[in-house]
KELO-801302 format. One record per residue (C-alpha): residue in one letter; residue number from 1; x, y, z. Coordinates in nm, 2 decimals, always signed. Each point is the difference from the previous one (the first is absolute). Layout:
+---------+-----+--------+--------+--------+
! residuo ! num !   east !  north !     up !
+---------+-----+--------+--------+--------+
!       a ! NUM !      X !      Y !      Z !
...
+---------+-----+--------+--------+--------+
END
This chain:
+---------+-----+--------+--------+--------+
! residuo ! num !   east !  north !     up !
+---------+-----+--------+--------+--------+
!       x !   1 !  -3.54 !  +4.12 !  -1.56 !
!       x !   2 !  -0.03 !  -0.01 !  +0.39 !
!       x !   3 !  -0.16 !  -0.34 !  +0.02 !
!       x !   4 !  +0.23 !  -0.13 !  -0.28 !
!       x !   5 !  +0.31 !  +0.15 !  +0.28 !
!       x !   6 !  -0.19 !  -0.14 !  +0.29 !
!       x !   7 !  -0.03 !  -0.35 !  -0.15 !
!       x !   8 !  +0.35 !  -0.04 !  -0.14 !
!       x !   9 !  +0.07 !  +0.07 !  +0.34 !
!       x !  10 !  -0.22 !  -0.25 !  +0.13 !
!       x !  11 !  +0.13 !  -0.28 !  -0.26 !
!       x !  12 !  +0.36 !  +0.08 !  +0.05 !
!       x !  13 !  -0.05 !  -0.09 !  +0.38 !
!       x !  14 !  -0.13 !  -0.36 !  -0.04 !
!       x !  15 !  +0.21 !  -0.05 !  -0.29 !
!       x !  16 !  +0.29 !  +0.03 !  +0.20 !
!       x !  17 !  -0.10 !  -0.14 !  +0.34 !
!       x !  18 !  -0.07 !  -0.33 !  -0.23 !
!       x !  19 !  +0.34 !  +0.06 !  -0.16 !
!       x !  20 !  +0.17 !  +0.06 !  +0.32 !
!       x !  21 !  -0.22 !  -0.31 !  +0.22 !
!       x !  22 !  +0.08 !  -0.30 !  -0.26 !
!       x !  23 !  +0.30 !  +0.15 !  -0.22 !
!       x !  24 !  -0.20 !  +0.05 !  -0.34 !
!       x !  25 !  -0.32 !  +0.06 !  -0.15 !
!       x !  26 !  -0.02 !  +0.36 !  +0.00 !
!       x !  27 !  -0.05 !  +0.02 !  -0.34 !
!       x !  28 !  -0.24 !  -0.23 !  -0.03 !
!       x !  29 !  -0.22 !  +0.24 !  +0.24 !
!       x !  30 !  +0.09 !  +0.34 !  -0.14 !
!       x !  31 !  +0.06 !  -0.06 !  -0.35 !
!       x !  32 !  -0.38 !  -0.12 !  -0.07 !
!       x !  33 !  -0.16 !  +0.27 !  +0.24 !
!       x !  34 !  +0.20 !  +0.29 !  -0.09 !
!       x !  35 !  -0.06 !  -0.09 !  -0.39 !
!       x !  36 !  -0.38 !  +0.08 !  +0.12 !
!       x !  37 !  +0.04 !  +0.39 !  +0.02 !
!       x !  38 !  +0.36 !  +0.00 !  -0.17 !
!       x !  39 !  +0.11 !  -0.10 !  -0.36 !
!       x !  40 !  +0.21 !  -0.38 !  +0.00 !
!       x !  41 !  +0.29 !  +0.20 !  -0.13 !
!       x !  42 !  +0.00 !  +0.22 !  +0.29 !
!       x !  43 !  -0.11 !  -0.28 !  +0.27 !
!       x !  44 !  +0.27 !  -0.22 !  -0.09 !
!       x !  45 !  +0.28 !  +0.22 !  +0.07 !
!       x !  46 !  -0.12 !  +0.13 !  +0.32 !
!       x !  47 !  -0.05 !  -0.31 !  +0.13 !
!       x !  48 !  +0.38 !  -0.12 !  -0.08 !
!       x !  49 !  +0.14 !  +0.35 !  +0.12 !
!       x !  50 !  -0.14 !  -0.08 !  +0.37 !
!       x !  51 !  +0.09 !  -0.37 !  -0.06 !
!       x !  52 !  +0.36 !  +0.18 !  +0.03 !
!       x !  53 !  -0.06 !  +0.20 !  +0.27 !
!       x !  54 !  -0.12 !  -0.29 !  +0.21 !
!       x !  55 !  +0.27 !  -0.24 !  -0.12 !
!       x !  56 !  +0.25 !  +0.26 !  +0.12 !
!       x !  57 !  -0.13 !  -0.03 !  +0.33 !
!       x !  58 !  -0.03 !  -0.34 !  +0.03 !
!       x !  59 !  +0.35 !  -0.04 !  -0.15 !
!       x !  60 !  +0.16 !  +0.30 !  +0.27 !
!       x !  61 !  -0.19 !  -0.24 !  +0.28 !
!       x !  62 !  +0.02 !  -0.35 !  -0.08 !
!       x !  63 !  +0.29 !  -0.03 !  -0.20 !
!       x !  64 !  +0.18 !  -0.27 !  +0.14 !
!       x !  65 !  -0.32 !  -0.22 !  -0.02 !
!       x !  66 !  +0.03 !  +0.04 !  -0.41 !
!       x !  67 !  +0.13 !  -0.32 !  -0.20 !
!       x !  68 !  +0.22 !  +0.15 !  -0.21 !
!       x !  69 !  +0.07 !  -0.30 !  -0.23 !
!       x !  70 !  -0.36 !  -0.03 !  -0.10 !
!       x !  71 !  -0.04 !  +0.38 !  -0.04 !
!       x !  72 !  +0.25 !  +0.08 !  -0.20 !
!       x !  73 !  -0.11 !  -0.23 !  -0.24 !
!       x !  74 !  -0.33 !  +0.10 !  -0.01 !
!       x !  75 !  +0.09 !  +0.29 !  -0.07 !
!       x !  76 !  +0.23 !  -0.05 !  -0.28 !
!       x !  77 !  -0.29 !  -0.22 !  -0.15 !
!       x !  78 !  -0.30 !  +0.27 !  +0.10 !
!       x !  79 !  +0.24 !  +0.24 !  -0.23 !
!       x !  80 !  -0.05 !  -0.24 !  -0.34 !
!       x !  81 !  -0.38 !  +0.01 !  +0.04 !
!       x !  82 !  -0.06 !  +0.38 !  +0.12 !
!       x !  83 !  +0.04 !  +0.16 !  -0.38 !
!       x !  84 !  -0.30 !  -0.27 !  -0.09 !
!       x !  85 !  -0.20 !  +0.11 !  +0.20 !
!       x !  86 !  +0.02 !  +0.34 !  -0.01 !
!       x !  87 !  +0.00 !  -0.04 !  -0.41 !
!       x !  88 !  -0.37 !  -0.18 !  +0.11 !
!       x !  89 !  -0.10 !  +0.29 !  +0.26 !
!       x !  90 !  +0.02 !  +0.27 !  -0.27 !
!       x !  91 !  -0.11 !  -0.20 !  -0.31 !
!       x !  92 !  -0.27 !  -0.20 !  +0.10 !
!       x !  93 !  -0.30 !  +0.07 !  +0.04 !
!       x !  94 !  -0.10 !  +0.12 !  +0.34 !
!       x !  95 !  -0.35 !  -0.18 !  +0.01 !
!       x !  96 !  +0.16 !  -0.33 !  -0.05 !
!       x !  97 !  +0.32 !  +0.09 !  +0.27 !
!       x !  98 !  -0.28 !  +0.07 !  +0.27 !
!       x !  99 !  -0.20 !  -0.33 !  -0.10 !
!       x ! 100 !  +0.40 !  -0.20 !  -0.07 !
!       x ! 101 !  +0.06 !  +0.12 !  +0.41 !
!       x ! 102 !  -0.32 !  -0.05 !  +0.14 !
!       x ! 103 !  +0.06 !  -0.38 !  -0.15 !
!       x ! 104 !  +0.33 !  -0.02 !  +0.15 !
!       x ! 105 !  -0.11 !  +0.11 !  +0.35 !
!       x ! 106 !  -0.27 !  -0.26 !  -0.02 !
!       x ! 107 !  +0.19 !  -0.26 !  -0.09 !
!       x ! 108 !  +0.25 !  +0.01 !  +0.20 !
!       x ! 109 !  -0.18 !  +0.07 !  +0.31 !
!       x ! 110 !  -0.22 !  -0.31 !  -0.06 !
!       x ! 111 !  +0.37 !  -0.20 !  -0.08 !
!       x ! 112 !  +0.10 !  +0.12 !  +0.33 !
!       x ! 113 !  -0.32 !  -0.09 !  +0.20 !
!       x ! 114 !  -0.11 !  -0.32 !  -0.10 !
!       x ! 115 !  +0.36 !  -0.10 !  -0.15 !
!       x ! 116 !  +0.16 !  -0.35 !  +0.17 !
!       x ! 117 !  +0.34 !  +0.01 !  -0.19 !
!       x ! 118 !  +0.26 !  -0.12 !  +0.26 !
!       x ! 119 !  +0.27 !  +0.01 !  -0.28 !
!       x ! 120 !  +0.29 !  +0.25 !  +0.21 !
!       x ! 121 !  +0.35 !  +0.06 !  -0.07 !
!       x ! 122 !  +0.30 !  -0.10 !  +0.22 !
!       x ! 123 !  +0.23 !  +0.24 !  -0.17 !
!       x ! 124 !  -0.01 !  +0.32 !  -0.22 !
!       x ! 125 !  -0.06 !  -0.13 !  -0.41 !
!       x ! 126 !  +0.12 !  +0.27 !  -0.23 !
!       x ! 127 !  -0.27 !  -0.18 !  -0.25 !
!       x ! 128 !  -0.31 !  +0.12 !  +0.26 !
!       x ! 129 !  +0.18 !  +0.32 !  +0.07 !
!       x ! 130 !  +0.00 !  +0.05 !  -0.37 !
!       x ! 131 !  -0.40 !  -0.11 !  -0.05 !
!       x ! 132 !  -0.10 !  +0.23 !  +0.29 !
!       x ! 133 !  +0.26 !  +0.26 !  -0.08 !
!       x ! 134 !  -0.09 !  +0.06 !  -0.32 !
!       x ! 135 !  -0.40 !  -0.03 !  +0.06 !
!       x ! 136 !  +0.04 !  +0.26 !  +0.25 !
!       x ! 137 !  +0.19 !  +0.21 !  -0.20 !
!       x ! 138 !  -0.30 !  +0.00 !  -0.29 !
!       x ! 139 !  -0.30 !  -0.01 !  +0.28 !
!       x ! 140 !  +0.19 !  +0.30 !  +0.16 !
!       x ! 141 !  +0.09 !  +0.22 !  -0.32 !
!       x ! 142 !  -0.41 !  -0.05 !  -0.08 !
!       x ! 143 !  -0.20 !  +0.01 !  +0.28 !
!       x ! 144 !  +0.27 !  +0.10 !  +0.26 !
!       x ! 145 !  -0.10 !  -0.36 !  +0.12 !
!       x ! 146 !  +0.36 !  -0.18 !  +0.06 !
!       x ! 147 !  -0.11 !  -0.15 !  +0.31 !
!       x ! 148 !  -0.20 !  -0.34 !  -0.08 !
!       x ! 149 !  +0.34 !  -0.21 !  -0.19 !
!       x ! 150 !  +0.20 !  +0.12 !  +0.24 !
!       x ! 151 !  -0.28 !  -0.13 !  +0.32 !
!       x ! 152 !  +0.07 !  -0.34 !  -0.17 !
!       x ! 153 !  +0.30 !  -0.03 !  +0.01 !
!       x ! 154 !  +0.00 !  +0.11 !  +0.39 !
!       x ! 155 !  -0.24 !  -0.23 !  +0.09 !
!       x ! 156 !  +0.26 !  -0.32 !  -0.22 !
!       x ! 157 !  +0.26 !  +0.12 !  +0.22 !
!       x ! 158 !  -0.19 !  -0.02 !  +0.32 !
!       x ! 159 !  +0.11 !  +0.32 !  +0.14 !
!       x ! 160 !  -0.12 !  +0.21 !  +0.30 !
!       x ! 161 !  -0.20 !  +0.24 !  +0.01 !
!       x ! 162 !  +0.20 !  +0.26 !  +0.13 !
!       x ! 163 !  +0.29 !  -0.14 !  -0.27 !
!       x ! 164 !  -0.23 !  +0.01 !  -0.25 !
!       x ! 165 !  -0.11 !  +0.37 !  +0.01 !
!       x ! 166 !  +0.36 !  +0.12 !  +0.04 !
!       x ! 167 !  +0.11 !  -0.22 !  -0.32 !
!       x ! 168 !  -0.26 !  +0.14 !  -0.20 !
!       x ! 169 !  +0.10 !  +0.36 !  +0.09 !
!       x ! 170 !  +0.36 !  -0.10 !  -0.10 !
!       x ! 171 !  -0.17 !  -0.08 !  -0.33 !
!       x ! 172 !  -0.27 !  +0.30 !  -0.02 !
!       x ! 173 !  +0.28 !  +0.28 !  +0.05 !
!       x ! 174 !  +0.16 !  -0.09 !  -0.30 !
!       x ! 175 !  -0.26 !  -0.12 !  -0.25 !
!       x ! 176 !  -0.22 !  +0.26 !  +0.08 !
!       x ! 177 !  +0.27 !  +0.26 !  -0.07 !
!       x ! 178 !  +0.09 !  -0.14 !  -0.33 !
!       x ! 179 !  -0.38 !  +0.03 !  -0.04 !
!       x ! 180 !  +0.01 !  +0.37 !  +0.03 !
!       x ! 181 !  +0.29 !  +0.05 !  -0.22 !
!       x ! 182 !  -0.19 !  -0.14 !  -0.27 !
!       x ! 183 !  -0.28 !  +0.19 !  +0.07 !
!       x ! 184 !  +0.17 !  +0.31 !  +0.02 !
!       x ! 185 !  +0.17 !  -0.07 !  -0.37 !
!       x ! 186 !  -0.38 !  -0.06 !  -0.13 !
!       x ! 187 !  -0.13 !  +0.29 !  +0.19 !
!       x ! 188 !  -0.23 !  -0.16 !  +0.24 !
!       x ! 189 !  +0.13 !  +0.21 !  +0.29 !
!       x ! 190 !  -0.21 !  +0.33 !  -0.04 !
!       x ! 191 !  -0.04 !  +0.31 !  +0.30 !
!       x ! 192 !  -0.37 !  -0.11 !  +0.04 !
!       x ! 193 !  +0.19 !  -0.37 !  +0.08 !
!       x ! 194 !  +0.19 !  +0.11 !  +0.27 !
!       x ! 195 !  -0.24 !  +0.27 !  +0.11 !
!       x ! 196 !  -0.19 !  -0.34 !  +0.10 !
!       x ! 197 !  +0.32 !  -0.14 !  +0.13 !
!       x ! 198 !  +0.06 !  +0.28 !  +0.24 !
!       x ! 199 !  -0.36 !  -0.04 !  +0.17 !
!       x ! 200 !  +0.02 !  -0.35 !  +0.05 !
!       x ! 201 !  +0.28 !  +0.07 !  +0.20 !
!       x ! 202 !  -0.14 !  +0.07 !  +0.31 !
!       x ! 203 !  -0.18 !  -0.31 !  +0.00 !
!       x ! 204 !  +0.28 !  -0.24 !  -0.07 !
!       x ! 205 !  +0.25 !  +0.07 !  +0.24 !
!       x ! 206 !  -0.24 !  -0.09 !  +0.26 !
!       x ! 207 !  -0.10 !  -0.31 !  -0.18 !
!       x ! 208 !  +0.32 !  -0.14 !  -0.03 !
!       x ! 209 !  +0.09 !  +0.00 !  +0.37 !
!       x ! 210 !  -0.36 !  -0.14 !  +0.07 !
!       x ! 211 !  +0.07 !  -0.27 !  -0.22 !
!       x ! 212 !  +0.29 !  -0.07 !  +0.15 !
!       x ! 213 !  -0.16 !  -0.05 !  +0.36 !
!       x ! 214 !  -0.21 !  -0.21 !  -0.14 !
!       x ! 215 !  +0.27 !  -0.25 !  -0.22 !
!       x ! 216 !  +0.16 !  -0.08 !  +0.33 !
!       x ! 217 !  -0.29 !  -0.15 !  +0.12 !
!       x ! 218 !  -0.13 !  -0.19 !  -0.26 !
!       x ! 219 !  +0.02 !  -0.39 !  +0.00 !
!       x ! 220 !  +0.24 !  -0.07 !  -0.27 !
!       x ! 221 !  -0.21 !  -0.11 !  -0.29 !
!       x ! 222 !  -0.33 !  +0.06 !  +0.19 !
!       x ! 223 !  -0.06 !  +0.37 !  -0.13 !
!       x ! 224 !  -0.02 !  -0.09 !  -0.35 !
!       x ! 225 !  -0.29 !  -0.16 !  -0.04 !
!       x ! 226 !  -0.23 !  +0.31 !  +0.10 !
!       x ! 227 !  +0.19 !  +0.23 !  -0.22 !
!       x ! 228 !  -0.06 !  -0.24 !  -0.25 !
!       x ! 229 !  -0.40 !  +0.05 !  +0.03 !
!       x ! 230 !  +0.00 !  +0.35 !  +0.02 !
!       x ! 231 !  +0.22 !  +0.03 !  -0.40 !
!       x ! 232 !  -0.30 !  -0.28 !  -0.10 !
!       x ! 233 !  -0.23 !  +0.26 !  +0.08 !
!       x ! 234 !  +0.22 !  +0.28 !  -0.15 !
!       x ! 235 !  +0.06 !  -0.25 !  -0.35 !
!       x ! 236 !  -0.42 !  +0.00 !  -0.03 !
!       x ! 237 !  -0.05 !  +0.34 !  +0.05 !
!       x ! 238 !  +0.19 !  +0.15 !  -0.19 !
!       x ! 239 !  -0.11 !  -0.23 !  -0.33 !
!       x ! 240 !  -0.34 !  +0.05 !  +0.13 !
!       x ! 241 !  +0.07 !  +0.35 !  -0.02 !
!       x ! 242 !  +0.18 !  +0.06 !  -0.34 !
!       x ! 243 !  -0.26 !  -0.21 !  -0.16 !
!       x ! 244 !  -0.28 !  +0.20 !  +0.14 !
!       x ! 245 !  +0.17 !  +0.34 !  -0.08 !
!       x ! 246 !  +0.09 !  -0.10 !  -0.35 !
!       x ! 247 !  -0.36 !  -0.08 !  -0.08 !
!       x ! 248 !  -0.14 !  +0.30 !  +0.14 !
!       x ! 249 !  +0.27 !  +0.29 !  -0.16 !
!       x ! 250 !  +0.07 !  +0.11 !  +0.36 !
!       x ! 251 !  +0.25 !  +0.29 !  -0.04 !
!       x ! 252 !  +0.21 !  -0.16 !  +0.27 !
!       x ! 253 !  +0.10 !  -0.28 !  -0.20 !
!       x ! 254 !  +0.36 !  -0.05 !  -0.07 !
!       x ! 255 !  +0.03 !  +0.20 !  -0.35 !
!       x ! 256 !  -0.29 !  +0.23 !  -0.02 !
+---------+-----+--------+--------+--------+
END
């Protein structure tokens, strides 16, 4: 039980120093590792109850960087798709959820890296917000993954880098919460849940002002690519990983 404390721990720090450097992706680094020792059920919410922690933060220090107009509306449409994908989270089946994000991460990271799309928006679209509203809200209520619709629709409106991780929090304080009220009503939020919560503390306040430093001096767009490489890694393990767990019956599968 140690090692399991000692690498939540360890997780919860470069979780959040991603989350806190480039404005998202947190999820997409704790939500497969913690699902190694830890069940999906239990992984997800974790990693959207410190996706609120850090959002507050963010929020309390960048705030008048956040573009309301496009938050708020991601928001409202994040809210639509969040009962999906919780109804997915606890229904489905957990083999295919781990395979289903691994997929995702892969994808998208590859979209991101060798992706030439110029195609950018002048203006906020409410149809866009709505697309990458409502994906988030499904990829977050599943996999706690909200962050990849909403990177594209960042990256259409050209903004900065330091905008760009204050919007996002504007967006993750919310959504996430209304994540957590739906996982308290289905019972997702247990004492061994926040027993984890509480020691991932002391790594993620740390994190979150490292991150910080860093963010303000970043090129604006520059960053991306190498925390792009880094979830393509991530994406292969953890198929690699499932698939090689199922197949041998190892007891730390998600399940058994």
């Amino acid at each position: 039980m140690g090692t399991v404390f000692i690498y939540i721990l360890i997780i919860s720090f470069i979780a959040t120093l991603v989350r806190s450097s480039f404005g998202f992706g947190e999820s997409l680094v704790a939500v497969p590792l913690f699902s190694i020792v830890i069940p999906i059920e239990t992984a997800v919410p974790l990693s959207v109850l410190i996706s609120v922690l850090v959002a507050l933060v963010v929020v309390i220090q960048d705030y008048k960087q956040i573009h309301l107009y496009s938050a708020k509306w991601l928001i409202f449409f994040s809210a639509l798709g969040i009962p999906i994908g919780i109804a997915v989270l606890i229904y489905g089946n957990a083999f295919w959820i781990k395979i289903g994000l691994g997929i995702l991460i892969i994808l998208y990271a590859l979209y991101a890296i060798l992706g030439k799309n110029k195609f950018h928006l002048e203006r906020d679209s409410r149809l866009w917000l709505f697309i990458c509203g409502f994906l988030s809200g499904i990829f977050g209520g599943a996999y706690g993954v909200n962050g990849p619709p909403l990177v594209v629709y960042g990256n259409m409106r050209k903004w900065t880098a330091k905008d760009f991780r204050a919007t996002l929090q504007g967006y993750f304080l919310p959504a996430s919460f209304i994540g957590i009220v739906g996982y308290v009503f289905k019972g997702l939020i247990t004492l061994e849940l926040l027993k984890y919560f509480m020691i991932s503390l002391p790594a993620v306040f740390p994190a979150i002002f490292l991150g910080r430093f860093l963010n303000h001096r970043f090129k604006d767009g520059s960053f991306f690519r190498y925390a792009y490489i880094g979830l393509l890694f991530i994406g292969v393990f953890l198929i690699v990983y499932s698939i090689f767990t199922s197949a041998s019956a190892n007891p730390l599968v998600i399940g058994k």
